[in-house]
N, C-alpha and C positions, 0 to 999 in steps of 0.2 A: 590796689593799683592807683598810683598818683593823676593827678588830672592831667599833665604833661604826659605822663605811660599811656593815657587810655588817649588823648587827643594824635600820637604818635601810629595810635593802633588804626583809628576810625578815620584821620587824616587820608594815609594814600589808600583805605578800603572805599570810603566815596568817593579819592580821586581816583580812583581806577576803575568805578562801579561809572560815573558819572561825565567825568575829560574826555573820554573818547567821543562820545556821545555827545557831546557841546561839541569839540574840534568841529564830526564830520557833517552835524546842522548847520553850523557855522559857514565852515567851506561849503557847504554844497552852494549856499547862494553865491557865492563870488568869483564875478566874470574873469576867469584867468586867460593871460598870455604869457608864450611861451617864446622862447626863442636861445639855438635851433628847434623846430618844429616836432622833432624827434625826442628832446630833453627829457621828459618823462620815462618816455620807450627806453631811453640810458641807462636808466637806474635801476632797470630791470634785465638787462641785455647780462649780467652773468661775470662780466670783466670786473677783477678786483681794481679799487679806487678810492681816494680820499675826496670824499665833497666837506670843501669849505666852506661855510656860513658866518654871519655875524651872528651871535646871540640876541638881541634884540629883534630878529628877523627872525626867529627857527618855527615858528606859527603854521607861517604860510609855507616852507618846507615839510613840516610834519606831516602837517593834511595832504600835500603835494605827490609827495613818496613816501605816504604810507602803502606797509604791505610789503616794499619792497628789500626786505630782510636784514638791511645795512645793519649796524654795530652804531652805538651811541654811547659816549661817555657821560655819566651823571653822575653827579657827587654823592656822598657817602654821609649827606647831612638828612635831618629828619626830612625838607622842602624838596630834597632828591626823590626821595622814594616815593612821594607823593608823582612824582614827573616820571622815572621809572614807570611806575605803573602804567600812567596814560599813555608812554610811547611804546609799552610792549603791547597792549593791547591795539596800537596803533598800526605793530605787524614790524616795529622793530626789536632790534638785538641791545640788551645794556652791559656797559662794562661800566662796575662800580670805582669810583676813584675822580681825584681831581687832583687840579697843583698843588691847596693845603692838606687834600688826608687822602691817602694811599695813591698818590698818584701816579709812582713810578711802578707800583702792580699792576695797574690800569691802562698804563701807555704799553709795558710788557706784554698784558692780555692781547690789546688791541693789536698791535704788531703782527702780534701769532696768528688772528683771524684773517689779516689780512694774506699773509703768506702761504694763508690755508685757501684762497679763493675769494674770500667775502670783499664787502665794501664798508667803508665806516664815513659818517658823515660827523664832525668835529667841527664846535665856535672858538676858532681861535682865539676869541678875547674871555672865552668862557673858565671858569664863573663868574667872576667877581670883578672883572675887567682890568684894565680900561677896556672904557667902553671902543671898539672898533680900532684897538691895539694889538695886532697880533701877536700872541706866544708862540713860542718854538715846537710846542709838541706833535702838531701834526706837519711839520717840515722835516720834522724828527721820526715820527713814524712813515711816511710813505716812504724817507731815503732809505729806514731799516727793512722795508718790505720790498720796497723796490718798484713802487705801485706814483701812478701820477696823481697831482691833486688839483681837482676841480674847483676853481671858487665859480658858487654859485649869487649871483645878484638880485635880492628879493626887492620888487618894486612897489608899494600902497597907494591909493589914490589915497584912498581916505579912511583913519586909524583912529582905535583910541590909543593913545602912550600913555604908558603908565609912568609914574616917578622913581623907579626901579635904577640902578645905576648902571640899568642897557638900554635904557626908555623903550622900555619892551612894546612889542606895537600889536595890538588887536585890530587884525582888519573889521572895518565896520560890514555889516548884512549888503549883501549886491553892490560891493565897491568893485574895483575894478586891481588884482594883483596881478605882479610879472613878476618871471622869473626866470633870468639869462646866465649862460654859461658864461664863464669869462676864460682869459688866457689859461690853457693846461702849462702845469709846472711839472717837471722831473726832476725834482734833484737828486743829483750823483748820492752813489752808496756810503753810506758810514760816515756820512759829512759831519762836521762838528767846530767849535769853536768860531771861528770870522768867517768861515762857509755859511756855517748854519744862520748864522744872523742874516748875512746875507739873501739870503734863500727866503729867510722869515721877510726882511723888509719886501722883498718880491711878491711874498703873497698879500702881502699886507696893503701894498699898489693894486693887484691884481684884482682883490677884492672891491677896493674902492670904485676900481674904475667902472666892475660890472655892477655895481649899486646904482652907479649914475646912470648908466645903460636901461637899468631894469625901471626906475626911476622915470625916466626918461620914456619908456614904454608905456609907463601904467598911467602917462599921461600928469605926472608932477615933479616940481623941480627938487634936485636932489637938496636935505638939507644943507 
């Protein structure tokens, strides 16, 4: 077995032995705020839904609502499976796939869960961004399902960023994170072409606005 095969192997086995277990040391220290008061309690309440995030945020979601059995799409690359791992043990659901390799199996799967009851929480700018540019595909999937979409707004005091092209943000030990629902969206069934864009610019607003929100909560100005 090549050093690449065997690094492949041991890669998401100590990520998965190891990730969860940093996540939930990690979050346990940091003061979170919420708003609505309930938000938590939501993601557990049963009602099929699309929670929208930024990638560079999904940290302080994972820790957040873990447990709460939602659907997660991760890519189908080796650095996926590494993430896979930590977010099933985290107590969520993965559907493998992305925009460059197998994505339209993946948006397919995810569709079906949701039409089956479940909830899926989707980085519209994910994977490979733009950064906090939204894609179409979860505007795509809740119209196919029929289900609303939550963008959620993740707030940091104080982060490490990494130089990752989502400047991914590790809250620091006893910072201070928020986390706010923003505008619910519906959009109409089987939307497509100048709807769906449409629809996409909408969450793409919607998102931003609750960053500033959350932002704005955890006590620092949004950048």
């Amino acid at each position: 077995m090549g050093r690449r095969k065997i690094s492949h192997v041991i890669g998401p086995f100590l990520g998965g032995l190891l990730g969860p277990l940093l996540v939930r040391c990690l979050g346990a220290t940091w003061r979170v705020r919420v708003e609505p008061a309930d938000l938590v309690a939501k993601s557990r309440d049963g009602k099929p839904r699309v929670w929208a995030l930024w990638h560079g945020r999904l940290l302080v979601g994972a820790h957040t609502f873990r447990g709460a059995g939602a659907a997660v799409m991760i890519s189908r690359h080796a650095d996926g499976e590494v993430i896979a791992r930590i977010v099933e043990k985290l107590g969520f659901r993965t559907v493998r796939g992305s925009t460059t390799r197998g994505g339209a199996t993946a948006l397919h799967d995810m569709v079906e869960f949701l039409r089956a009851g479940g909830s899926a929480a989707l980085t519209p700018d994910g994977p490979k961004g733009p950064r906090e540019v939204a894609q179409p595909g979860g505007v795509y999937a809740a119209s196919r399902a029929g289900v609303p979409i939550l963008p959620l707004g993740i707030g940091v005091r104080g982060a490490w960023v990494l130089g990752s092209w989502d400047r991914f943000r590790i809250p620091r030990p006893f910072t201070v994170v928020a986390l706010v629902e923003g505008e619910s969206l519906s959009p109409p069934p089987d939307i497509e072409g100048a709807a769906l864009e449409e629809w996409r610019v909408r969450l793409e607003k919607a998102l931003h606005a609750a960053n500033a929100r959350a932002e704005a909560l955890a006590g620092r100005k949004s950048p």
